[in-house]
C-alpha positions in Angstrom: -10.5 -21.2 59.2 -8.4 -18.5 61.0 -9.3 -14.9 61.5 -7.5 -11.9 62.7 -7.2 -11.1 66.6 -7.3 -7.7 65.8 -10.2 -6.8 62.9 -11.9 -10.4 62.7 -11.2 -10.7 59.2 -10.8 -14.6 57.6 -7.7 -15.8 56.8 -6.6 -19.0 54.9 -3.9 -20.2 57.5 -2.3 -19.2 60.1 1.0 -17.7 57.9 -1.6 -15.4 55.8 -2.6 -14.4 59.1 0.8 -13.3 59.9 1.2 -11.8 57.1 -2.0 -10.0 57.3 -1.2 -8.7 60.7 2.2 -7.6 60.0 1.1 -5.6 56.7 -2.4 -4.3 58.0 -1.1 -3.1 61.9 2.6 -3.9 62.7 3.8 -2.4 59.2 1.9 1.0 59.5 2.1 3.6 62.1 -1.4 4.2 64.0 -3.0 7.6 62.8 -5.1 10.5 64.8 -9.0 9.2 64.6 -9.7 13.2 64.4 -7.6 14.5 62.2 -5.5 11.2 60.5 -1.6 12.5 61.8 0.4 9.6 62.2 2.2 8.4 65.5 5.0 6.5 66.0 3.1 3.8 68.9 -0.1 3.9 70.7 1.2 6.4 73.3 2.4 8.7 71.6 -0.8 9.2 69.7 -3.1 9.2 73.5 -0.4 12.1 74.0 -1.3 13.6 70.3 -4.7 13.7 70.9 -4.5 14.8 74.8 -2.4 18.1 72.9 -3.8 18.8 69.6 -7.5 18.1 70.5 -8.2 18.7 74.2 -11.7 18.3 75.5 -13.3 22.0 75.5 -15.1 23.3 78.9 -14.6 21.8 82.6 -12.9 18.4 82.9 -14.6 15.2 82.0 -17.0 17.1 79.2 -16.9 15.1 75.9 -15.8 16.7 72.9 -18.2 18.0 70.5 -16.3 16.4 67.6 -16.4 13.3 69.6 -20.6 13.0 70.9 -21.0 12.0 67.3 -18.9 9.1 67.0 -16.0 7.8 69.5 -12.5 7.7 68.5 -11.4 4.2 66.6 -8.7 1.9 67.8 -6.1 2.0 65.0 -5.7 -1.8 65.5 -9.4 -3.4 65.2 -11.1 0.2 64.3 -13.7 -0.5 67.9 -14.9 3.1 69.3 -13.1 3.9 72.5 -13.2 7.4 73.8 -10.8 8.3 76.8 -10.5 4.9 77.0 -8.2 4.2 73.8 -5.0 3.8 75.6 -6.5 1.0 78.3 -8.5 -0.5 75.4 -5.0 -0.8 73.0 -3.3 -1.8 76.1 -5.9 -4.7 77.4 -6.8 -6.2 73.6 -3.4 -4.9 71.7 -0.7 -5.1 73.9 0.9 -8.2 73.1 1.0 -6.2 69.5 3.2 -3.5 71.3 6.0 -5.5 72.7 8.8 -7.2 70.4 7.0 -9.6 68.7 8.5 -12.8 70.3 8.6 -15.7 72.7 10.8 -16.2 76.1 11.8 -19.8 75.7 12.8 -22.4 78.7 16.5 -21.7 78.6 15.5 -18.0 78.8 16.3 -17.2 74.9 13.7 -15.1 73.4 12.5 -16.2 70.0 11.3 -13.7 67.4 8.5 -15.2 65.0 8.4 -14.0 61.4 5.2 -12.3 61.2 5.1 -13.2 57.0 6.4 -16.2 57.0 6.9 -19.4 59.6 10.4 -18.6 60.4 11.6 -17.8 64.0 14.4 -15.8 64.7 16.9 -15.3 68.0 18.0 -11.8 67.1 15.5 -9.1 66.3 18.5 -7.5 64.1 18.3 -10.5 61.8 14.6 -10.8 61.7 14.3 -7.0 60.7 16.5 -8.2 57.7 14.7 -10.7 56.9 11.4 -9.1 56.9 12.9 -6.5 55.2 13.5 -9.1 52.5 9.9 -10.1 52.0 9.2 -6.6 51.8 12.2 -6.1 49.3 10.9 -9.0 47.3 7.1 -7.7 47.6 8.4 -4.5 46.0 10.0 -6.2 43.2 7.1 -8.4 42.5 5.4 -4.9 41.8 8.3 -3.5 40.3 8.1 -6.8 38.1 4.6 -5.3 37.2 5.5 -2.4 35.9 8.6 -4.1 33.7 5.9 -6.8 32.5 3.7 -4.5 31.0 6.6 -2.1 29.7 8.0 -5.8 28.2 4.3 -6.4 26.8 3.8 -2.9 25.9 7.5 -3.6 23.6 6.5 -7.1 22.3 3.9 -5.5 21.0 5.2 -2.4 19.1 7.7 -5.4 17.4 5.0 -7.2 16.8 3.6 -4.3 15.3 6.7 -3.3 13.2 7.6 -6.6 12.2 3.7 -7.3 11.0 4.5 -4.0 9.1 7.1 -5.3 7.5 5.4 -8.3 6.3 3.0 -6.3 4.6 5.5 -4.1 3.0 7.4 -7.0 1.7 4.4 -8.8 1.1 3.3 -5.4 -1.0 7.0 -5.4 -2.8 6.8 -8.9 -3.8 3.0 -8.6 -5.0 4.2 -5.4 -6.9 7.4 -7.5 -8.3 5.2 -10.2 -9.7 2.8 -7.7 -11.8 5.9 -6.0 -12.5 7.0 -9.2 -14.1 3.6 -10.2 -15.4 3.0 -7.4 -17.4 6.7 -7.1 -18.6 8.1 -4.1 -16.5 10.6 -5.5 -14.8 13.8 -4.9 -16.6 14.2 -8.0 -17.3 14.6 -7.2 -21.0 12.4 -7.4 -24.3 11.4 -9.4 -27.5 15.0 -9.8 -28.2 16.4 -11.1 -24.5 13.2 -13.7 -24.6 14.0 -14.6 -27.9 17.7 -15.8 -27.4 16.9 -17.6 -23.9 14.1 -19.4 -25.4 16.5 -20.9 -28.3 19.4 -21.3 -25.7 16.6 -23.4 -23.8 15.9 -25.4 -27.1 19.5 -26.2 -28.0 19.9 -27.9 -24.8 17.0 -29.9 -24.9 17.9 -30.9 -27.8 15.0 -29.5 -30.0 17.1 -27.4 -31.9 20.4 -28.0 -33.5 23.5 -25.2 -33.3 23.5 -23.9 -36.6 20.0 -23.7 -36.7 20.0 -21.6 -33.6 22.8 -19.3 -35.1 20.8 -18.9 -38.3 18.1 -17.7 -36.6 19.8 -15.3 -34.4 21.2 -14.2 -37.3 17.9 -13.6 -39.1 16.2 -12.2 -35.9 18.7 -9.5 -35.5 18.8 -8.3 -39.0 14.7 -8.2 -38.7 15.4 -6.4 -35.4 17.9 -3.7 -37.0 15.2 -3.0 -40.0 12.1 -3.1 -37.8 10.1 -5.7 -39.7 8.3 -8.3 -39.1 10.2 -11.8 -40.1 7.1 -12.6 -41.3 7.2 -16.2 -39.6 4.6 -16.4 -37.7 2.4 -15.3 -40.6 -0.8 -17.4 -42.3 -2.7 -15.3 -44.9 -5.4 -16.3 -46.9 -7.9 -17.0 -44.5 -10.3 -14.7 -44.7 -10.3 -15.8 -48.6 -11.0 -19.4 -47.5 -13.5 -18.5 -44.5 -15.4 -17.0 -47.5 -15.7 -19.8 -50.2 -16.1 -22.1 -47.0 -19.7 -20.1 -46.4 -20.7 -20.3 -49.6 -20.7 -24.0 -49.9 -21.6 -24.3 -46.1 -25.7 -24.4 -45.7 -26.2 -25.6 -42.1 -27.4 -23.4 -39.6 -25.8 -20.3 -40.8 -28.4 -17.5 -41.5 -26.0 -15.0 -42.7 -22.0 -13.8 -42.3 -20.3 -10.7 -42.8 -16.2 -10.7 -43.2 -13.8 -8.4 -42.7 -11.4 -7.0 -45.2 -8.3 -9.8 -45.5 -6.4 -10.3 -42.6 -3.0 -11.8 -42.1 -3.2 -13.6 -38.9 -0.3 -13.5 -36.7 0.9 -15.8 -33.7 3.1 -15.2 -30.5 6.7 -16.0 -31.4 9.9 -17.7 -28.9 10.2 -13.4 -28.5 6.4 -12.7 -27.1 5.4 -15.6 -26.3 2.9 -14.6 -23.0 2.9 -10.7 -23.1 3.0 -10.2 -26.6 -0.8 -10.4 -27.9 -1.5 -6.7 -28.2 1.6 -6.0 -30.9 0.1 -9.4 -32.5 -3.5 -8.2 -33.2 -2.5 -4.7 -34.3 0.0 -6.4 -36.8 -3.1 -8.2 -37.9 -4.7 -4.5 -38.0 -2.0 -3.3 -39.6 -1.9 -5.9 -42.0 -5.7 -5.3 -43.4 -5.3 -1.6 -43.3 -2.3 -1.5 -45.7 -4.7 -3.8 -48.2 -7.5 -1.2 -48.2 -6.6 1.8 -50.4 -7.9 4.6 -48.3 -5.6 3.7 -45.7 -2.8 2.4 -47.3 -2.6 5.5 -48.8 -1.9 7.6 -45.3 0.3 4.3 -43.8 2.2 3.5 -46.6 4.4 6.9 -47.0 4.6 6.8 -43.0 5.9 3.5 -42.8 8.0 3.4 -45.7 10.0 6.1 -44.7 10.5 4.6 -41.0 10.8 1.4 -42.2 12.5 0.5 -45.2 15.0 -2.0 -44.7 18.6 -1.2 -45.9 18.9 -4.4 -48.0 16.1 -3.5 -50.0 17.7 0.1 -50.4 20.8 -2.2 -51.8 18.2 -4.3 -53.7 16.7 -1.5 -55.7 20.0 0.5 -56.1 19.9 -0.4 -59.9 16.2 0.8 -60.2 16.5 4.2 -58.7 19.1 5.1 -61.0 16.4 4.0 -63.8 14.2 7.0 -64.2 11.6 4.7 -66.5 11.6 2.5 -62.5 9.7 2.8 -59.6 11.3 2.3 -56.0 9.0 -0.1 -54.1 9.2 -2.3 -51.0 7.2 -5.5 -50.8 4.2 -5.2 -48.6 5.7 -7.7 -45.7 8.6 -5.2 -44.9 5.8 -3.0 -44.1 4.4 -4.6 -41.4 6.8 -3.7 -38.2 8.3 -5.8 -35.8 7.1 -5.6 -32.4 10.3 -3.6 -31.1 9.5 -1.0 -34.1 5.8 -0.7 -32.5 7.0 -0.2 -29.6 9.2 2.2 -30.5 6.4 3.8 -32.3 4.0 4.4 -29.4 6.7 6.1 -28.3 6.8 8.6 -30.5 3.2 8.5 -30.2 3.5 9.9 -26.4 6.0 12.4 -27.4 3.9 13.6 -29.7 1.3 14.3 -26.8 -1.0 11.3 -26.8 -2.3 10.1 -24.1 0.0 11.5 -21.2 -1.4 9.6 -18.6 -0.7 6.4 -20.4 2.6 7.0 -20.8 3.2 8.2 -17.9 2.1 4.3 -16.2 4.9 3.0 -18.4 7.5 5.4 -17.6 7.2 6.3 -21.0 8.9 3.5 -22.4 8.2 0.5 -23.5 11.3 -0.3 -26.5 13.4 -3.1 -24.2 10.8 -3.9 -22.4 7.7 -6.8 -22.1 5.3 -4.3 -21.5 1.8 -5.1 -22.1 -0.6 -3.0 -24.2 -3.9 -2.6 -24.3 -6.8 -1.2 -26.3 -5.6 3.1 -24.6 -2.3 2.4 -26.7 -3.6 0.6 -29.8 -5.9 3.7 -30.0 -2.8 5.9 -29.7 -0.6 4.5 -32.1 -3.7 4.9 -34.9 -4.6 7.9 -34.5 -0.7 9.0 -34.5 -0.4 7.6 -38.0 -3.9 9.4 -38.7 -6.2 6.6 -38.7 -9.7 7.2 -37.3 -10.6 5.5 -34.4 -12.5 5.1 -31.3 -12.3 3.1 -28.4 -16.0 1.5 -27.1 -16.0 0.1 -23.5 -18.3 -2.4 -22.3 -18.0 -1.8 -18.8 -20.3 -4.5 -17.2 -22.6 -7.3 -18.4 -25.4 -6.7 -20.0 -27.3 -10.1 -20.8 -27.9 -13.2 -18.2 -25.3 -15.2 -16.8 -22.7 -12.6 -17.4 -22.9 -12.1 -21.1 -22.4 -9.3 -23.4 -25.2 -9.1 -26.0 -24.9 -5.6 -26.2 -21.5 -6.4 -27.4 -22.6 -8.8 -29.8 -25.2 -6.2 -31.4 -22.5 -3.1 -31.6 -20.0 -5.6 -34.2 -23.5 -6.7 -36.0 -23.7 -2.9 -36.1 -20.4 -2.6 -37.8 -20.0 -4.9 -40.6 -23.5 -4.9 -42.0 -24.5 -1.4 -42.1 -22.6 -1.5 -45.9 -23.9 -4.8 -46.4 -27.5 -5.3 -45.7 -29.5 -7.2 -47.6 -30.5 -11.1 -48.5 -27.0 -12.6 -49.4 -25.6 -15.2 -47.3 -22.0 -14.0 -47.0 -20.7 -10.7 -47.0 -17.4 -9.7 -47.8 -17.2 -6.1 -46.2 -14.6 -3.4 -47.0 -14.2 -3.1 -43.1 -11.5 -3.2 -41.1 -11.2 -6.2 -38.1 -11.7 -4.9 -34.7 -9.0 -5.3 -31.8 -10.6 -7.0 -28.9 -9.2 -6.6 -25.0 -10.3 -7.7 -21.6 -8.3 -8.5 -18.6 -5.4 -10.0 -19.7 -5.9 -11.2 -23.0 -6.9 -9.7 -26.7 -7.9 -10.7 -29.6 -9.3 -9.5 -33.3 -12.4 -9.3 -34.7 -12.6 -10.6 -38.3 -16.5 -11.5 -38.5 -19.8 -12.2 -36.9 -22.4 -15.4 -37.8 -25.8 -15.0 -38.0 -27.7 -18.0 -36.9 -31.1 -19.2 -38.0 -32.1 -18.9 -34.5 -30.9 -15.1 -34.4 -28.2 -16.5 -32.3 -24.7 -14.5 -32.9 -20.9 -15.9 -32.9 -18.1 -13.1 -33.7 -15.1 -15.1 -35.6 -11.7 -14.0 -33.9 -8.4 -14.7 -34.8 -6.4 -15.6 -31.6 -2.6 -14.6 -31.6 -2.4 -17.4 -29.0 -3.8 -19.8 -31.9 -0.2 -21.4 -33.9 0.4 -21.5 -37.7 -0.2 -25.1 -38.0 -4.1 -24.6 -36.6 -4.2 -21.3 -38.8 -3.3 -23.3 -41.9 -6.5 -26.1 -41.3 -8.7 -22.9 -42.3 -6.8 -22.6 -45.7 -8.3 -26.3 -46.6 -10.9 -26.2 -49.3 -12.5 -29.6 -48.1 -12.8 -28.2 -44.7 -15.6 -30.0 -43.2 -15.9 -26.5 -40.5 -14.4 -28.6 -37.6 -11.8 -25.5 -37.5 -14.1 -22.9 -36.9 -13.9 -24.1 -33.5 -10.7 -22.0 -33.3 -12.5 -19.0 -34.5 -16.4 -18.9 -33.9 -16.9 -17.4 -29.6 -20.5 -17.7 -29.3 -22.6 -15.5 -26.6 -21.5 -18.0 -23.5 -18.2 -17.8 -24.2 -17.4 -14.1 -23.7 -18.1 -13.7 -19.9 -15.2 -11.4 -18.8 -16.4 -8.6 -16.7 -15.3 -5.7 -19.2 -14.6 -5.9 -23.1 -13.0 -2.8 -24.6 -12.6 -2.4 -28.6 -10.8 -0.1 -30.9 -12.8 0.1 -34.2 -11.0 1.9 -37.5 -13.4 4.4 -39.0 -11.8 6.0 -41.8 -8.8 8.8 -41.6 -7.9 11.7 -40.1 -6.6 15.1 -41.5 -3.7 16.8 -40.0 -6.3 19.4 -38.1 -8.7 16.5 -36.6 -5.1 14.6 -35.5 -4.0 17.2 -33.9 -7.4 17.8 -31.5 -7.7 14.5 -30.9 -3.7 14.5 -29.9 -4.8 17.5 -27.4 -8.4 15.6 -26.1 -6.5 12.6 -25.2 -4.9 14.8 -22.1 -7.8 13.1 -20.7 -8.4 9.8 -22.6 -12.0 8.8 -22.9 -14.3 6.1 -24.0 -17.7 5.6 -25.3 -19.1 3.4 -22.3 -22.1 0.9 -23.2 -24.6 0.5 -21.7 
């Protein structure tokens, strides 16, 4: 392997050595071993040294800077005192001269000292060294420009992973927006008229029958009822003869008031369960005198259809006649409830509530939950309260504690030995993520095992009507009975009905639900 002439160092061939030499000693200028000031050649800096560092006292004495350590050769760094000149000119001098090579035909040659190339002009080797250095300074100008470029690539990278995310956000934001009916995309009515357009051409529904409908839905729509459609009543009646007859494994039952069950329609269908259950509510509140006798005066007078207004023309001008409105006009559409949770927020309730809806919800597919359930009630004066089981409280994820608090409810008016107890109580709305139901009932086993009966607004007409069947042989309880395994959600809330308000107790609990709270078990 080669080495360096001048310092000794190994070199990989003989054009690194070139290139070492000419970067290491024929690129730089030789410096002052005393005090480092460069000098154009070797004799210049013996003259540099003889003037800017002469020896003190009579000739020949060594400098005192100098007895510790001789001055270096700039070329291969060897001490050489006084002798520096002879030594650069006996090891070095073939360094001093033009670096090149008299030929035969008396040409002189001039060898690239970074490269193999040979030259016969020093002029045009200068330029081409002066190339490689050019091309050396690019290559570290090239440096700098690479990391500038990888210092950009990744501030894009940067932005556009940004960017993703926001979008990313946007689009996760659009789809709840969408999935819980706040979107714009329009309400009961919109979904209603696309869902029978979608019908007509599949051929499941004929023309007129899609104009009738239309017709009927918007005169429901202008009167704020219910169409009434979607309705099966009687249940409760039939759940109770059913447990009379039924002596299996059933310890004990207590029922609910009657409750009218009603089902998502072609205008709800997947947001619309909340409106559902408190129509079911609604329904067994207006058959219970105490309360029917704080809705009914409410609802009437928002409510009363202007067909029935023609109707009964003849028997308000009969003094010996009461006005009266069947009880199905009373049960509101679900626009009209959403319109009336509206008034509930202007009236003050529950701010914050309103405030995550915009405070609207009329046009919309808004979902509600158990916050506005509770603030609808308690607008129209009903007593309420909201309970919140927050976490599990049994094994496997079950709610026992939930199970125990309806037990709670319907048979503290009820106790005793009979089998089936028909209770004056109200059912109980039912939420957890994404879903809600109503409470009608709870079994009592012979094991002391429990099973709440809920009606399902997901649950059609046709499987409501198998209930109504005296001959039932209980296969249809499947629809209702939800034993202890089969609540597992993480969180249950209910809103339980307690009796009614008076103007003064509506009116605190309008200015305590600033700050809406629960009762939290456990």
């Amino acid at each position: 392997m080669p080495a360096c002439n001048v310092c000794g160092q190994a070199l990989s061939s003989e054009a690194a050595g070139r290139r070492h030499l000419w970067r290491t000693y024929l690129g730089r200028q030789p410096r002052c071993p005393l005090c480092g000031a460069a000098a154009p050649g070797c004799d210049e800096l013996c003259r540099h040294i003889e003037a800017a560092h002469p020896e003190p006292g009579p000739p020949g004495a060594r400098r005192p800077e100098l007895a510790e350590g001789l001055p270096e050769c700039p070329f291969c760094g060897e001490a050489a005192g006084r002798e520096l000149e002879a030594h650069v000119r006996a090891r070095h001098g073939h360094l001093l001269g033009a670096p090149g090579t008299e030929v035969g035909n008396g040409e002189q040659l001039y060898e690239c000292p970074m490269c193999s190339l040979t030259c016969t002009n020093i002029q045009i080797l200068e330029e081409h060294v002066d190339l490689h250095l050019q091309e050396h300074s690019f290559s570290e100008g090239g440096n700098i420009r690479d990391l500038e470029l990888a210092q950009w690539l990744q501030t894009e990278e940067d932005k556009q992973q940004r960017s993703e995310e926001e979008k990313r956000e946007r689009e996760e934001f659009k789809k709840l927006q969408r999935q819980y009916g706040l979107d714009n995309s329009g309400g009961y009515k919109q979904q209603f008229l696309k869902n029978m357009e979608k019908e007509v051409d599949r051929g499941r529904m004929q023309p007129f029958e899609y104009h009738k409908r239309k017709a009927d839905m918007m005169e429901c729509l202008a009167f704020g009822i219910d169409d009434g459609k979607t309705k099966t009543s009687g249940v409760i009646e039939a759940l109770c003869k059913y447990y009379q007859n039924e002596n299996k494994d059933v310890k004990h039952v207590w029922l609910s008031t009657g409750v009218d069950h009603f089902h998502s329609s072609l205008g709800d269908r997947g947001w619309g369960c909340g409106y559902r259950n408190f129509q079911m509510l609604l329904s067994s509140l207006l058959q219970n005198s105490l309360y029917n006798d704080c809705l009914g005066a409410r609802l009437t007078r928002t409510m009363i259809p202007i067909k029935c207004l023609f109707y009964h023309w003849n028997l308000l001008r009969k003094e010996s006649e009461s006005f009266s409105v069947p009880d199905t006009t009373l049960i509101p559409s679900i626009p009209k409830i959403q319109s009336m949770i509206e008034d509930a927020w202007r009236e003050g309730f529950d701010p914050h509530g309103a405030s995550h809806f915009n405070n609207r919800l009329h046009g919309s597919k808004a979902w509600i939950g158990a916050c506005e359930i509770y603030s609808l009630l308690t607008s129209l004066r009903i007593k309420c309260q909201i309970i919140d089981f927050h976490k599990p409280t049994g094994p496997m994820g079950t709610h026992p504690r939930l199970f125990e608090w309806v037990l709670r409810y319907y048979s503290t008016e009820n106790e005793g030995g009979a089998k089936v107890m028909c209770t004056s109580k109200p059912p109980i709305y039912l939420q957890h993520q994404g879903h809600s139901r109503t409470v009608v009932g709870v079994e009592e086993k012979k094991n002391k095992t429990l099973c709440l009966l809920l009606f399902d607004p997901g649950c059609s007409s046709q499987e409501m009507q198998k209930l109504l069947k005296q001959n039932s042989d209980g296969a249809s309880l499947k629809l209702l009975r939800k034993c202890m395994g089969s609540l597992k959600e993480k969180q249950y809330q209910i809103v339980a009905v307690d009796g009614v308000l008076s103007l003064e107790e509506k009116t605190a609990r309008c200015h305590a639900s600033q700050v809406l709270t629960s009762e939290k078990i456990p």
